[in-house]
Every structure is written in structure tokens, then in C-alpha cells.
C-alpha positions in Angstrom: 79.8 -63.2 141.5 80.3 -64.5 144.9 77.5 -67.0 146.8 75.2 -65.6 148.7 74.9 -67.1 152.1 71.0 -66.5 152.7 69.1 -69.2 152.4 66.8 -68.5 149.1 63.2 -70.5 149.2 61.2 -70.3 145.8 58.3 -72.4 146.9 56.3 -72.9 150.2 57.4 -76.9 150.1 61.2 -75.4 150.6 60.3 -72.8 153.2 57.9 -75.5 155.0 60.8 -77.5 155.3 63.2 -74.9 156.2 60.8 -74.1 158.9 60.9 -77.3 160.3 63.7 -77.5 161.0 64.3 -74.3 163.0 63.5 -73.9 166.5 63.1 -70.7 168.9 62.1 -67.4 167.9 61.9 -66.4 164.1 61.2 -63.2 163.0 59.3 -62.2 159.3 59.8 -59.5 157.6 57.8 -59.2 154.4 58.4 -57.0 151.3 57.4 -56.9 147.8 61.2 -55.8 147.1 62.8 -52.6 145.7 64.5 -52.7 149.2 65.0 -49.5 150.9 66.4 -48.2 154.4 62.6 -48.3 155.8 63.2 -52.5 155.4 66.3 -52.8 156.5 65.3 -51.0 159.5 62.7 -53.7 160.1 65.7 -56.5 159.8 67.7 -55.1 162.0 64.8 -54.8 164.7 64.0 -58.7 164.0 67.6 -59.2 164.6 67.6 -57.9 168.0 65.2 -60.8 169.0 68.5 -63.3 168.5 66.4 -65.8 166.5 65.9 -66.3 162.6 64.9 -63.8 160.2 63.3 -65.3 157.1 62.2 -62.2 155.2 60.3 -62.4 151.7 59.9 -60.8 148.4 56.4 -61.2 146.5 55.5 -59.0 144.1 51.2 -59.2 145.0 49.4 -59.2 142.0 46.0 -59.4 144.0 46.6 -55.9 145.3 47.1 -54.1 142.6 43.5 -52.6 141.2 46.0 -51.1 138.2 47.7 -53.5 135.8 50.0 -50.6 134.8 50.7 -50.5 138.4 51.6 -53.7 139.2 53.8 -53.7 135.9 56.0 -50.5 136.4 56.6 -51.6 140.0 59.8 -51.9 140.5 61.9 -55.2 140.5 65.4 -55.8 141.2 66.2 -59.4 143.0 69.8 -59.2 142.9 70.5 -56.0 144.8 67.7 -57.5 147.0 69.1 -60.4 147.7 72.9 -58.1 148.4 71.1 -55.8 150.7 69.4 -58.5 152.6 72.8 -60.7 152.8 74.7 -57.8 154.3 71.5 -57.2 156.9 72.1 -61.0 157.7 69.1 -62.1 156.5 69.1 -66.3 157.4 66.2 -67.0 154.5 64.5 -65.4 152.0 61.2 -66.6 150.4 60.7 -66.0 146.7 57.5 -67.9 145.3 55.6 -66.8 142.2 52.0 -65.9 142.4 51.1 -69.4 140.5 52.5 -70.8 143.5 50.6 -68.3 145.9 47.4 -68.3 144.4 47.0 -71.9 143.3 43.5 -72.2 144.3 42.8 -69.6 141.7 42.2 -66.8 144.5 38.5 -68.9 145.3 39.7 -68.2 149.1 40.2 -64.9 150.3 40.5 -62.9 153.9 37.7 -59.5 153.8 37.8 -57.2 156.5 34.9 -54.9 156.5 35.5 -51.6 158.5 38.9 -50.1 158.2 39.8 -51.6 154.8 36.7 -49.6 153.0 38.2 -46.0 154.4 41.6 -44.1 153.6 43.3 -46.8 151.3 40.8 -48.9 150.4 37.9 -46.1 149.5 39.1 -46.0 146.0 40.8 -49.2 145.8 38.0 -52.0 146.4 39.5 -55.0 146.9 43.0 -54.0 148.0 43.3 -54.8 151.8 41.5 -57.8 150.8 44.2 -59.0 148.4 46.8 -57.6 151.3 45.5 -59.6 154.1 45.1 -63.0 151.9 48.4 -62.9 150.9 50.1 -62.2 154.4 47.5 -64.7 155.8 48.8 -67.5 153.4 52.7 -66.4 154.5 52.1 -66.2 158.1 50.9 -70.2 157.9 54.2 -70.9 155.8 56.3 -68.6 157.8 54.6 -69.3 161.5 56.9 -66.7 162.8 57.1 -66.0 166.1 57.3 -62.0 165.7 55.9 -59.9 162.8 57.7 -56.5 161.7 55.8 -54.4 160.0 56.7 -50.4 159.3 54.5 -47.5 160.4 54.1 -45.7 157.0 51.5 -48.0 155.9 50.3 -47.6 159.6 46.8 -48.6 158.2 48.1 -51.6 157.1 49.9 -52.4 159.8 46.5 -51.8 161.9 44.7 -54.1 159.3 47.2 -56.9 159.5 47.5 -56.8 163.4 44.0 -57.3 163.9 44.1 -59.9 161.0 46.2 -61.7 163.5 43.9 -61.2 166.5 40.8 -62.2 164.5 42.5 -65.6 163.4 44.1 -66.4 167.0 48.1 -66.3 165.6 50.2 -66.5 168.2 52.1 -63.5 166.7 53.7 -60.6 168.1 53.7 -57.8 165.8 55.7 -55.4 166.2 54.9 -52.1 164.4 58.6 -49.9 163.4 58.8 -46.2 163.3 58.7 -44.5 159.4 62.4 -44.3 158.3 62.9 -41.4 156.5 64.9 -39.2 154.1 66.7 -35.8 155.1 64.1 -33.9 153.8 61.9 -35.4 155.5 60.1 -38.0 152.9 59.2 -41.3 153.7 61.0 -44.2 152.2 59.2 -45.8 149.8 59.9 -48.2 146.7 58.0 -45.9 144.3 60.2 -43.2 145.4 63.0 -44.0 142.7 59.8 -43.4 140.2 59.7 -39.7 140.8 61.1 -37.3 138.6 64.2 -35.0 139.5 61.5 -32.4 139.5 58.9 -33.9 141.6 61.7 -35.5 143.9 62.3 -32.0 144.9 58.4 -31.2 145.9 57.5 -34.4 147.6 59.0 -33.5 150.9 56.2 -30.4 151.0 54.2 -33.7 151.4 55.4 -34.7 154.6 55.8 -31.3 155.8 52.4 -30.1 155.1 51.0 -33.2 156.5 52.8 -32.6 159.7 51.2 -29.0 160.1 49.0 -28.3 163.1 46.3 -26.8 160.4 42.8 -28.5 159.5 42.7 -31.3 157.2 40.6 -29.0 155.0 43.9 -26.2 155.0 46.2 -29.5 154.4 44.2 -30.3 151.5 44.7 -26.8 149.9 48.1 -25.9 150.5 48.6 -29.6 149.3 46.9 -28.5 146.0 48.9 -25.5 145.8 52.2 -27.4 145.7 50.5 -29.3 143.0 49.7 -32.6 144.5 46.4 -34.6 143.5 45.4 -35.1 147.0 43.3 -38.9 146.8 42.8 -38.4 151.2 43.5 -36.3 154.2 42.1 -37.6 157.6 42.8 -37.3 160.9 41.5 -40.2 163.3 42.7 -40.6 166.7 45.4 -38.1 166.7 46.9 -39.5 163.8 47.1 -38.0 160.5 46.7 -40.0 157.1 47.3 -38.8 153.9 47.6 -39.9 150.2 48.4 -38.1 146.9 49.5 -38.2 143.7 52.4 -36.5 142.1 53.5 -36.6 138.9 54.6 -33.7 136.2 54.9 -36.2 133.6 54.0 -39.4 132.4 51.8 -41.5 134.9 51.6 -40.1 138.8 53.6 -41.7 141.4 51.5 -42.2 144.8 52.6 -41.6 148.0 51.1 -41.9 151.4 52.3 -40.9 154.7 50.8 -40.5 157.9 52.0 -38.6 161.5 50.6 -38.0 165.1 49.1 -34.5 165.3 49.3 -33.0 168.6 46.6 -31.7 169.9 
């Protein structure tokens, strides 16, 4: 096998030094791997910015309110690590969550609005265990610009005012939803889907997309035999989670779109 060129970093005392040592504009781009189109897109925006991209692959146990969930997500560093060395990635970080969490997750970052709604209404804790960890790699990282991708738009809302709130001096930059012919949004626990339900998630997006009430997007939803978990519009901008899954455990997916009015 040949060497990979990108710098790997498996603990924050590598990446702190690595960091040090770089000057100008770096730009972070982090993942929890199972690396899709939808990230590479975000590379190749931080690429533009002619600086460092350190991107990392963690893997957030503190997220997860399902052990079964965190343990059939999928993990596959070595077509990570190819994917990101043909996208020119200059580092990736790779700690464990010993190293992450080595005050024993005492210290963690609560928002108390947004994160209780969509998402987090039947997930407690989750945004809280998002913005810890992306708190703790933003003081390792200290990137410059932040690249985040729309399709977890409330995450990306979450995180940018995470950076606000704390006084970073980040940009972050949010990255249009990369999709799939069909129309579905890329997603890691797309590969989890069944050749049956691969073939009805795109009625996901393009239900979603109608210009019908959130209560008629619910139903038709149904109908197509999703478990809907949300629909909501809020500010001209549609959210939406379900479950799908003919067999075997259900694979979630969310998606989200501007409704004209």
C-alpha cells in the first residue's frame, strides 16, 4: 500500500503542535467518517480559501442517545483517509474519545432554545454532546473558517451561534446539501438502507419539497411508509425527520428545504 501524504494526528498534543506551526488561513472540516460526496464538497470549498485544511474523523459517543446506534455506525478509516488524500486534505485528526473526554464528560456546552426542538425533542442531550465536542476541536483546531453542510442545517445554526456565544473568531461557512440523482441527501447512514428502502427514500425529499402543509407532508409521508419523528416549517425553511426501515432496525434520515411561499 502506498503512503499517504496527509498528515494523520491521533492526539490533540500532535495536532496542537501541528497547529503551531502553521500560519495563515486554515480551514476545518469535521466528520464522524463514512465519507461521502456531501464532505468532499466541504473540502473542496475550504480549499478555495488557499490555506490549510485539517479535517477530522471522531466517531462522538456523547451524541448518540442509542448504544445500538453509535455501534452500527459506520466505520471505514482507510477509504477515509484515500478519499481525503485525493481531496488534498493537509491533516487529519483522529483521537479516541478517551482522549476527548478525559475529564470524564464533567464539562459540557448546553444550549437551551433550538437544541430542545426538531432534533433534540426526542433526543435529550444530543446537541449538548454535539456542541461539547466541536467546542473542544475548535480550541485544538483554532481554524480560521468553519465548513459545515446544510443538511444538518439545525446543526449548523446551533454550532454558528455556539461560535458567537463563545466570541471565536471563526467564519463559518454553511455549504449547500449535496445530493443524489434522485434527489436524496447524502448521508453516511445511507449505505444502511436496504435495496428496497433505497428505492423509497427519495419520496422523502420530494414530499418534503412540496408546497403542501406540514400536516399533508406528514400523511403522504405515512403513506410511503415512513415513521415520520418531525415535520416543521420555521422561517421559510422546512425540517423533517423519519425513519425507514422494512427490516431489521430503521435507518433515520433528515433533510430540510426552503419552501417558497
Amino acid at each position: 500500500m502506498r503512503e499517504l501524504r496527509v498528515k494523520v494526528l491521533r492526539s490533540p498534543d500532535e495536532l496542537m503542535a501541528y497547529r503551531a506551526g502553521l500560519s495563515g488561513a486554515v480551514g476545518f472540516v469535521p466528520t464522524m467518517g463514512a465519507l461521502h460526496k456531501g464532505h468532499l464538497a466541504l473540502v473542496k470549498h475550504a480549499k478555495r480559501n488557499q490555506g490549510k485544511v485539517i479535517a477530522s474523523i471522531f466517531v462522538n459517543p456523547t451524541q448518540f442517545n442509542d448504544p445500538l446506534d453509535l455501534q452500527s455506525y459506520p466505520r471505514c478509516e482507510s477509504a477515509d483517509r484515500e478519499l481525503l488524500e485525493a481531496a488534498e486534505v493537509d491533516a487529519l485528526f483522529m483521537p479516541t474519545a478517551a482522549q476527548m473526554y478525559a475529564d470524564g464528560s464533567r464539562y459540557q456546552v448546553a444550549e437551551t432554545s433550538q437544541s430542545v426542538d426538531l432534533c433534540g425533542a426526542d433526543r435529550p442531550g444530543h446537541f449538548t454532546g454535539v456542541l461539547t465536542v466541536v467546542l473542544k476541536l475548535l480550541n485544538l483546531v483554532r481554524p480560521t473558517h468553519l465548513y459545515l453542510g446544510e443538511k444538518d442545517y439545525q446543526q449548523y445554526q446551533l454550532i454558528k451561534g455556539l461560535v458567537n456565544a463563545f466570541f471565536l473568531n471563526i467564519e463559518v461557512i454553511a455549504v449547500p446539501t449535496v445530493r443524489e440523482q434522485d434527489g436524496l441527501a447524502m448521508s453516511s447512514r445511507n449505505r444502511r438502507l436496504s435495496a428496497i428502502d433505497r428505492k423509497t427514500a427519495p419520496k422523502f425529499f420530494q414530499i418534503l419539497s412540496s408546497n403542501l402543509s406540514d400536516e399533508v407532508v406528514i400523511k403522504q409521508l405515512i403513506q410511503q411508509g415512513f415513521t415520520v419523528d418531525y415535520v416543521k416549517t420555521i422561517d421559510g425553511r422546512r425540517f423533517g425527520a423519519v425513519q425507514l426501515g422494512t427490516s431489521g432496525r430503521g435507518v433515520r434520515l433528515i433533510d430540510n428545504v426552503r419552501i417558497e411561499p
